[in-house]
N, C-alpha and C positions, 0 to 999 in steps of 0.2 A: 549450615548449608554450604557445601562444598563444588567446585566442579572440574573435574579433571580436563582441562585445557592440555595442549601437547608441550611438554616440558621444557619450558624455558622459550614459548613462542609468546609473540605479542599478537592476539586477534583484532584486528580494527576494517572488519565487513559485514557487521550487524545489520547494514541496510541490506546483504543480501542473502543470511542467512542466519538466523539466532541460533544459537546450542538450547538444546530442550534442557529444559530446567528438571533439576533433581525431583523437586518436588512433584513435577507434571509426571517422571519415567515413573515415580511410586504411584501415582494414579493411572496411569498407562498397563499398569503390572494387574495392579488389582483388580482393574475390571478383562483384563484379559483371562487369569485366571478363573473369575466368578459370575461372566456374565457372557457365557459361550454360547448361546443358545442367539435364532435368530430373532429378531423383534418382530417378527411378522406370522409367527407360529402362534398357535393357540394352547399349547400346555405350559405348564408350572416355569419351566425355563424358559419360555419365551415370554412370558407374562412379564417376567420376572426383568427381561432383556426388555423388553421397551417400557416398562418402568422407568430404567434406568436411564433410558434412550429421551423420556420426554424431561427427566429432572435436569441432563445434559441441554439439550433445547429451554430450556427455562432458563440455566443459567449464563449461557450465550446470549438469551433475549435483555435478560437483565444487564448486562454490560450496555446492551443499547440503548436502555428502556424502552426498548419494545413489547412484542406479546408474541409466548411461544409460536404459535402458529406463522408469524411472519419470517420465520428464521428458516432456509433451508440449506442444508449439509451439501457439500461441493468437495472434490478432490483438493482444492486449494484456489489461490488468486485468481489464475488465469483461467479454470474454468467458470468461477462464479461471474468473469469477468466477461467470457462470452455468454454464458444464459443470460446477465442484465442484457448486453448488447443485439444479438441476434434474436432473442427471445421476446422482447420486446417489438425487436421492427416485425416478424414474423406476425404477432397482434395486430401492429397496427396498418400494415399491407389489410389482413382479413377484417379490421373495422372500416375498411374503405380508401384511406391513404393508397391514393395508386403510387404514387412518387414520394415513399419516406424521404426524410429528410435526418440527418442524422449530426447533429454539432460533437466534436470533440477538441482537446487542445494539442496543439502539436507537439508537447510535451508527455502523451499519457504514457501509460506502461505498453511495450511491446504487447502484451495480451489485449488490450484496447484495440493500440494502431493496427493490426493486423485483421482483426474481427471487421473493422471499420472499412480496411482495403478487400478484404472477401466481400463484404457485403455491396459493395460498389460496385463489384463487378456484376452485380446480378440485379441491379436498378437504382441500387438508394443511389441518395446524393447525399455526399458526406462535405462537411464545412470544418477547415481546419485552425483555428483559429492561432494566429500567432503569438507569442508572449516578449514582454520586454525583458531587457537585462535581469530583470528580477524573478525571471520567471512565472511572472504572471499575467492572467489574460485579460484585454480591456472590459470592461464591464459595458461600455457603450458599444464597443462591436459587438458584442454577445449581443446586445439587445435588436442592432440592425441586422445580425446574424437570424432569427427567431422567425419563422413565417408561419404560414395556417399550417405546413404539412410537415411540418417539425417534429419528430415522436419521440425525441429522448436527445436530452445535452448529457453526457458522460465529462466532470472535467476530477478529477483524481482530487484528494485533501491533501494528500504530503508527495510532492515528489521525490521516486526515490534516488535521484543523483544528484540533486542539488540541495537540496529539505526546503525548495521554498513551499511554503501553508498556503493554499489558495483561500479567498473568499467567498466561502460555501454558502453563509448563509445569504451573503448578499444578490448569490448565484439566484439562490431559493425566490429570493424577494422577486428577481426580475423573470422568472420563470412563472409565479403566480402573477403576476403583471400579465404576463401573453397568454395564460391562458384565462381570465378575463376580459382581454381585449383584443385579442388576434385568433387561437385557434376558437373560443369560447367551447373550451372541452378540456377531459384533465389532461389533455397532452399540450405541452412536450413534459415529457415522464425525465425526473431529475436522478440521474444515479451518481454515485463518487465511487470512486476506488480509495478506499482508506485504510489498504492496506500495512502502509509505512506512517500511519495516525497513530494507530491503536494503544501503541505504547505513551505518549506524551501529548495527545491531543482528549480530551473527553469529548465522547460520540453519543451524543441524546438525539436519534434520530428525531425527534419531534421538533427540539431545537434547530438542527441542521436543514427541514424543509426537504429532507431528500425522502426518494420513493425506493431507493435501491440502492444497497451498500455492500462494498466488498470488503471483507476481514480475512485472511491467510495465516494459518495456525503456524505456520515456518518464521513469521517475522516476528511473531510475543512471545519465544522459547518454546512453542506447543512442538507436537508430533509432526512430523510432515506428511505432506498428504493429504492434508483435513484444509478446509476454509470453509465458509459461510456465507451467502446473499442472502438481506436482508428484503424481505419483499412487500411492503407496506401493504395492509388490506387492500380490497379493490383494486392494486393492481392488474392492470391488462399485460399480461406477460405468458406466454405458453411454452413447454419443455426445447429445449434441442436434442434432447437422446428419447429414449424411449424402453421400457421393459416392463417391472411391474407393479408401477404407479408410486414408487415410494416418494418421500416428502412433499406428499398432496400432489402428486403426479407432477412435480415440475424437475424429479429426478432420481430416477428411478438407478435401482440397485440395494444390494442390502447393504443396510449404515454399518461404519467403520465404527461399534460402539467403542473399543477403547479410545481409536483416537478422536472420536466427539468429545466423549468426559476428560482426556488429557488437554484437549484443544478450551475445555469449560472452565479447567484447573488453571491453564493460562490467564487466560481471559480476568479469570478474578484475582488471581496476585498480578495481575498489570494494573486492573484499578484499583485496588488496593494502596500500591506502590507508586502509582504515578508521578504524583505531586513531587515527594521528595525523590526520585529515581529523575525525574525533570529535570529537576536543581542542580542535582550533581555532576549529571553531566553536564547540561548548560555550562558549570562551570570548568570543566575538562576541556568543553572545546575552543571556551574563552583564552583558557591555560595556555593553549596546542596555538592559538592562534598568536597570542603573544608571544611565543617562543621564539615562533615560524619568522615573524615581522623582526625580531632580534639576529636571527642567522642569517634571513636576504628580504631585506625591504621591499624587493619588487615581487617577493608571491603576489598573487590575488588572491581572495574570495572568489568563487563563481556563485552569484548568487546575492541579490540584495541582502543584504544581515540588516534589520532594524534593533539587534537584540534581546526579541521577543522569541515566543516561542505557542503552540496553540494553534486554539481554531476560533476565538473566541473576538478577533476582528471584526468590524463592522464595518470600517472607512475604506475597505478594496483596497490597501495595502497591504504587499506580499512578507510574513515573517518566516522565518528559519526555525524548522524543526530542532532540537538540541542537541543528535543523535547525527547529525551527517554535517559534513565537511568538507565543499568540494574546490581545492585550489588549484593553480598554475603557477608551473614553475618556471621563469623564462629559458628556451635551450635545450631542455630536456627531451631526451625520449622516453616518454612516460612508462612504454612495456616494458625496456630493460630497465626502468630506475626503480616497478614495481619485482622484476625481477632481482637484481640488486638489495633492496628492503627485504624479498622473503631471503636471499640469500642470509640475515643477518637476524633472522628470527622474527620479521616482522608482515604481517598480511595487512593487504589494503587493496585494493583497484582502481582500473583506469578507467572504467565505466561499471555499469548494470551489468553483471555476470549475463541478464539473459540478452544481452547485444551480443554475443559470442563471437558468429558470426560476421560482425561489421566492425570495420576498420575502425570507424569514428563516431560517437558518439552523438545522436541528434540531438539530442537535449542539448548540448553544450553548444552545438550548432544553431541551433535553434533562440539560444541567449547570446551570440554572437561570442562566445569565448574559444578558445583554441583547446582542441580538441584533443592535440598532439601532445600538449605540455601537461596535462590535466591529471591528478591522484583524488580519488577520494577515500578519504577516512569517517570508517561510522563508528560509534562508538555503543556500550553498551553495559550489561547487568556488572560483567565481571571486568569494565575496563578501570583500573585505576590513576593515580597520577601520576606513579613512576614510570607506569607504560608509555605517558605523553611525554616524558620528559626523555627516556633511550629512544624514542623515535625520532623524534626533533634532533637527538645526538646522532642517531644512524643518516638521516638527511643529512644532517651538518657534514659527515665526514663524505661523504658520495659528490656532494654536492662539489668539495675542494677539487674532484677527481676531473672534474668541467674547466678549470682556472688552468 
């Protein structure tokens, strides 16, 4: 397996876009070629095309352990991110919630915090809850946080600028807590964005206690364009768009089947591969961090490291994805030094590509780090260790240009 990277670059922004894997474009090809027909017709090729469409849906579910029918196909992240979001308060306004109440963290993905700021504007009340240096949020504010007319906490599993791992299930625990003792109803409805999980976290929704889960086919090498919300039975959730009723009418359009089945091809060589694809990088960014500490003592971390990695905490402390890397450089200006690095062959970022628009980064603000000095490095399928080591060389020499 091979993959044409652009000759003689160093890629390190896997947290904000993966290269589709070879293997996925040969699944991508195949069914474009042989399953042209739409899934929604009634002759031999359409038969044929949602056949194909529900073994896609099957093997997306299976990555979650879930069951086909709770899986529904999404353009990507950000929109499965407003149907949990808005799709949900929309339910629980028409189950009687006059005054939703909406918790999220102040850390989520722009696709969250913005869904969260629309909706505010039209009644909810949204609760943002703060996180410590580590990026993670109190477990006992969450709980004083929680009232009768609370209809969904939204708190993300991996963030993607920092890779602190929240603790989801413990999220779960105190969510079935309120709603046996405060709203005595299945609300507040538990969603994650576990978009930047997928790769290095295992996601057995049943394990995790969530009712609504976001996957983005762009962050596991899949196609782009494709994601997935994961929609637990008897959820109460209704469409945001509307046309002709496809995936159980909460989202209609005709399916993108090649890139469902290349987004399904993902999906299964990431669990497949996890475990040791975990390891290795774990170890790269261990590498990249030691290097770092050798060339200028005073980097930081942005981001507690416990040196863990997962979702598999139980004690509400925050661990680090293996896959992201977010430091401070004292003095720097981080756009020209990210500038500077691509000059020399090498990619990385100052924040979340989709902050584009904003100077500074809230995440970083939001964990009290400096905003201004900040690189992050993700790392990934095709990153090896001589990459960590010319990059660390490429810093080393930019860096002297500061003295």
């Amino acid at each position: 397996m091979t993959l044409r990277l652009t000759k003689k670059r160093i890629y390190l922004d896997y947290a904000s876009l993966t290269p589709v894997d070879p293997r996925v474009i040969r699944e991508v090809r195949t069914f474009s070629a042989s399953e042209y027909a739409n899934p929604s017709s009634l002759y031999k090729e359409g038969v044929n095309a949602k056949e194909a469409l529900q073994d896609g849906r099957k093997r997306v579910a299976d990555f979650l352990h879930a069951h086909p029918d709770e899986i529904v196909f999404t353009s990507g992240g950000t929109e499965a991110n407003g149907l949990a979001l808005e799709g949900a308060g929309r339910t629980a306004h028409r189950n009687g919630i006059q005054k939703p109440h909406l918790i999220i963290s102040a850390i989520e993905h722009s696709s969250v915090i913005e869904v969260a700021n629309m909706m505010e504007k039209y009644g909810v009340e949204v609760t943002r809850l703060p996180v410590d240096a580590s990026g993670t949020i109190s477990l006992d504010e969450l709980r004083r946080s929680i009232k009768p007319s609370t209809f969904l906490v939204s708190i993300m599993t991996v963030n993607n600028e920092i890779g602190t791992v929240l603790p989801i299930r413990e999220i779960a625990k105190i969510i079935r807590h309120a709603r046996e003792h405060i709203t005595k109803t299945q609300y507040p409805l538990f969603h994650t964005d576990a978009a930047q999980a997928a790769l290095h976290s295992e996601l057995e929704v049943a394990k995790l206690g969530v009712d609504l889960l976001t996957l983005d086919s762009s962050k596991v090498y899949g196609p782009r364009g494709m994601g997935a919300l994961f929609v637990k039975r008897n959820t109460p959730i209704e469409p945001i768009m509307y046309g002709g009723g496809q995936e159980k009418g909460l989202r209609s359009g005709t399916e993108n089947l090649p890139g469902i089945m290349g987004f399904a091809k993902a999906l299964e060589i990431a669990g497949k591969e996890r475990e040791g694809e975990s390891v290795r990088i774990g170890k790269l960014r261990a590498e990249f961090i030691k290097q770092l500490k050798e060339v200028n003592a005073k980097i930081t971390i942005n981001g507690k490291d416990h040196g863990g990695h997962g979702i598999n905490n139980t004690d509400g402390d925050a661990h680090i994805s293996p896959h992201i890397l977010n430091i401070s450089i004292p003095h720097i200006d981080n756009e020209l030094f990210v500038l500077r690095l691509d000059a020399k062959g090498i990619a990385c970022s100052t924040k979340s590509s989709c902050l584009r628009d904003q100077d500074e980064s809230y995440v970083l603000s939001a964990i009290g780090a400096d905003s201004k000095t900040s690189l992050r490095f993700s790392f990934g399928r095709w990153t090896k260790k001589g990459d960590i080591s010319k990059t660390v060389k490429a810093i080393s020499i930019i860096l002297k240009s500061y003295v």
